[in-house]
NUSEPA-15508 format. One line per 4 residues: for each residue x, y, z of C-alpha. Coordinates in Angstrom, 2 decimals. Layout:
X Y Z ~ ...
//
This chain:
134.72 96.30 109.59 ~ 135.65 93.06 110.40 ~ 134.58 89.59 108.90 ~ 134.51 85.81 109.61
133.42 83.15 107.48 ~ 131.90 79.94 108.39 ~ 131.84 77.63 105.09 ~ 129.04 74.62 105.13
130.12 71.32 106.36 ~ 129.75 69.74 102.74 ~ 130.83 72.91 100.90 ~ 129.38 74.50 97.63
126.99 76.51 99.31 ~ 124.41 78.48 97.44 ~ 122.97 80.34 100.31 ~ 124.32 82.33 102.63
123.52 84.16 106.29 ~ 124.78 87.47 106.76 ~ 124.87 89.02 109.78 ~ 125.23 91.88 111.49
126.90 91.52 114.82 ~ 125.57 94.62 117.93 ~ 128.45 97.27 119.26 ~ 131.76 96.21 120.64
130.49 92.24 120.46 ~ 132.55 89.84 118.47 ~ 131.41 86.46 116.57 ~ 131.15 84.55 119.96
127.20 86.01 120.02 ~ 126.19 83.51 117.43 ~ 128.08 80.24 118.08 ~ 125.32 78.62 119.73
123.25 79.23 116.88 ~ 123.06 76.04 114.38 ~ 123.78 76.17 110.76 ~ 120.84 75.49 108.69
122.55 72.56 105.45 ~ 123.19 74.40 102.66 ~ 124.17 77.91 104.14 ~ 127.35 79.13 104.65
127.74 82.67 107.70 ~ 129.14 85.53 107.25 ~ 129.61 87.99 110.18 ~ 130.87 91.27 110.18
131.37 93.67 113.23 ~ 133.45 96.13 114.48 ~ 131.76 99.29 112.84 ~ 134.64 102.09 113.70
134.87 102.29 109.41 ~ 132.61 101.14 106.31 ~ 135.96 99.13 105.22 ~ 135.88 95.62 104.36
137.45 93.17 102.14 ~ 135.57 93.27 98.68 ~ 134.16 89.77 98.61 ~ 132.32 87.73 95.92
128.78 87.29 96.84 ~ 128.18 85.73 93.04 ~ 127.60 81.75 94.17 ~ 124.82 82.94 96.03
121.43 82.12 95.07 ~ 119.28 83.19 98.62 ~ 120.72 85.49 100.74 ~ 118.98 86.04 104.25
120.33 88.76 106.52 ~ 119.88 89.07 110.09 ~ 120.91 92.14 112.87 ~ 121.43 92.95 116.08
121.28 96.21 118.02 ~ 124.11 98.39 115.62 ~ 124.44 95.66 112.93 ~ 120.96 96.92 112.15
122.49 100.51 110.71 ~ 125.48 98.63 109.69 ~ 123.70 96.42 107.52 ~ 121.51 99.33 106.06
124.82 100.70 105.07 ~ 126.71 97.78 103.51 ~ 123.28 96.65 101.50 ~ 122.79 100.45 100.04
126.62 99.86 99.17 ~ 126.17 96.18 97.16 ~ 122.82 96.85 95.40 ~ 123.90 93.34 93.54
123.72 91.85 97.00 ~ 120.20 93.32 98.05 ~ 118.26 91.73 94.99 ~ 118.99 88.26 96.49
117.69 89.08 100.14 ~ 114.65 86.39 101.09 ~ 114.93 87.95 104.44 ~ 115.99 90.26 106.95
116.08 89.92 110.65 ~ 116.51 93.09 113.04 ~ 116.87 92.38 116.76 ~ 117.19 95.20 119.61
118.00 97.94 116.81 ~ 116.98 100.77 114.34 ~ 118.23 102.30 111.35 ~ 119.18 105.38 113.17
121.05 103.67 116.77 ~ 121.77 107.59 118.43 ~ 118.03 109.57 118.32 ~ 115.92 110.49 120.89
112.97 109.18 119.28 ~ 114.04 106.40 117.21 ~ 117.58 105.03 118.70 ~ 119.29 105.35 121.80
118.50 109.37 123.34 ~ 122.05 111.13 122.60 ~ 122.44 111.77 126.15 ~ 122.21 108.41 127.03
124.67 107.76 124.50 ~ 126.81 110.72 125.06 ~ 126.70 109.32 129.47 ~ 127.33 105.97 128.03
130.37 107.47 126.20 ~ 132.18 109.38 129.00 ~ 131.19 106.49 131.73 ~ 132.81 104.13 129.71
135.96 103.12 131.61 ~ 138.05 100.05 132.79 ~ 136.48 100.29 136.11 ~ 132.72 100.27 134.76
133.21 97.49 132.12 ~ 131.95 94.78 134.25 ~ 128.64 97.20 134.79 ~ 128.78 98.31 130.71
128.67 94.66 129.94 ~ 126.14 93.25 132.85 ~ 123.67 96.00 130.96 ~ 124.75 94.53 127.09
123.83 90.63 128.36 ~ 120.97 91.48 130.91 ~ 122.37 89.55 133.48 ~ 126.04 87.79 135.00
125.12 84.11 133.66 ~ 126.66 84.76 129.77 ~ 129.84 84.15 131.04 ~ 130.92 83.76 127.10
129.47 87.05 126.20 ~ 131.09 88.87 129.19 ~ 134.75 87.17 128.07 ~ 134.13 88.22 124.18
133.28 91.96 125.30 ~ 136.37 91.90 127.60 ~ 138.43 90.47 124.57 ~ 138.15 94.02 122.93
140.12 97.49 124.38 ~ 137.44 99.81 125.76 ~ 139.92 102.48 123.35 ~ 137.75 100.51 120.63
134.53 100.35 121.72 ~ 134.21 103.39 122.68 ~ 135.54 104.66 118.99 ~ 132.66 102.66 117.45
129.88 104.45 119.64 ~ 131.34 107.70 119.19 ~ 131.76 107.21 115.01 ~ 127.81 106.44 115.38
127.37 109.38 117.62 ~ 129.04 112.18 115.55 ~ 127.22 110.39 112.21 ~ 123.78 111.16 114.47
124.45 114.82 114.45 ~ 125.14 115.00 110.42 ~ 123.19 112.98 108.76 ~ 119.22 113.66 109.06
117.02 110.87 110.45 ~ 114.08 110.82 108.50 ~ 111.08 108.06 108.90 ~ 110.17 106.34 107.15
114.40 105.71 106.43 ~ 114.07 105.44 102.66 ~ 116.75 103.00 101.41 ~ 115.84 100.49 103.84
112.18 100.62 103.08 ~ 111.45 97.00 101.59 ~ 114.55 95.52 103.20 ~ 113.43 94.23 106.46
110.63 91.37 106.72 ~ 110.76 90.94 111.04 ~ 111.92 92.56 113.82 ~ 112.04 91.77 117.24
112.08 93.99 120.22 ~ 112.93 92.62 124.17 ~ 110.81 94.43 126.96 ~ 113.31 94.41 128.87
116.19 96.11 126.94 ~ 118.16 98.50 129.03 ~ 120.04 100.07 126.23 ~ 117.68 100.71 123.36
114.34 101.74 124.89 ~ 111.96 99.57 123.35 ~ 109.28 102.17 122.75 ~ 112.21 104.31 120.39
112.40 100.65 118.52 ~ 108.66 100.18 118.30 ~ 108.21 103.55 116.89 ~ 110.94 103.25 114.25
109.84 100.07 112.99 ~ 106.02 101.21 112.99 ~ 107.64 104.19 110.80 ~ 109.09 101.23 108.69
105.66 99.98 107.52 ~ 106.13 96.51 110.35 ~ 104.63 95.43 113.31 ~ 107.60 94.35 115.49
107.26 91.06 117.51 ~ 107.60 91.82 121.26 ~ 109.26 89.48 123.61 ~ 108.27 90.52 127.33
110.85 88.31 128.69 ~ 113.93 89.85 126.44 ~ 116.94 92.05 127.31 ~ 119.14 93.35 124.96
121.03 90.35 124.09 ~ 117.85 88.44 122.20 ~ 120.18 86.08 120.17 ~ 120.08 84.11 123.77
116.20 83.41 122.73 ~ 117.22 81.73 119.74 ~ 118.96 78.06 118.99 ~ 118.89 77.89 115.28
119.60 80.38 112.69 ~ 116.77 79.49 110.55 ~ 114.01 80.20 114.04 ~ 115.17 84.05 112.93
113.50 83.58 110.12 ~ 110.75 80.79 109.84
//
């Protein structure tokens, strides 16, 4: 994985935002979102290996954790990893995602993923991404997808793909029972149906919050991080 971190204006932070950036995106999802005082980011994405940098979460005091679409397994992941970490979660946002991102019932159907996989080419990358944003007018988001090789992207599905096949996909998912405190699911989401998501986080013991207008990309809905959580 990759990381980036934002440190507070005034520095000596004791809480921190994690988050979980969505397949082949980069940190460019969440610059428009303002920093609540106090808080310092962390963003991770690129989920092609488990890998990253052993960093010092001890100065924290609040932790709150928020998703999107993949980052929502990655983030299962990486808190079963740093049990030290998960005691000092207030809070954890999942948008457009699931525990389990390739299952028929629960993620995105494997032939959708397995279509997705083999249709993924130079020449379809404008379509790929139209279908990621929901529309042409995130000219930002379209530039950060087009920053990475479809080589890589494609790697990170398929890692997620083959894990789908070997690893069973029960529900409720037991470590992340507990873990997440809202979710939000976009009615309009062309890449994870939203009845899969409503039916995983129903398993999950929560009632999702439903956005009629959303697409996929629901961090557009959003202006500060702290609305992800309040």
């Amino acid at each position: 994985m990759q990381h980036k971190f934002i440190s507070a204006v005034d520095g000596g932070a004791h809480k921190l935002i994690l988050f979980f950036n969505g397949w082949a995106m980069t940190p460019v999802t969440v610059e428009h979102l303002s920093i609540p005082e106090g808080y310092d980011v962390l963003i991770f994405w690129d989920y092609r290996d488990d890998e990253a940098v052993e960093l010092d979460f001890m100065a924290y005091e609040e932790v709150r954790v928020v998703a999107w679409s993949m980052g929502v397994w990655a983030a299962d992941r990486y808190l079963q990893s740093r049990p030290d970490l998960r005691t000092k979660v207030y809070s954890a946002t999942a948008l457009a995602g699931t525990g389990y991102p390739v299952d028929d019932s629960v993620g995105i159907p494997r032939e959708h993923c397995l279509n997705t996989l083999s249709e993924l080419t130079e020449e379809n990358r404008p379509r790929f991404n139209r279908r990621t944003c929901g529309g042409k007018s995130l000219r930002h988001i379209f530039d950060a997808l087009a920053a990475r090789s479809t080589e890589e992207i494609r790697n990170e599905m398929l890692r997620a793909y083959e894990s789908s096949l070997h690893e069973a996909h029960p529900l409720p998912k037991l470590e992340a029972l507990g873990l997440w405190t809202r979710s939000y699911i976009g009615l309009r989401d062309r890449v994870l149906p939203p009845s899969n998501q409503e039916t995983y986080w129903r398993g999950q013991g929560l009632a999702p919050i439903l956005l009629p207008e959303g697409e996929h990309y629901l961090l557009r809905h959003f202006v500060a991080w702290s609305d992800l959580w309040h």
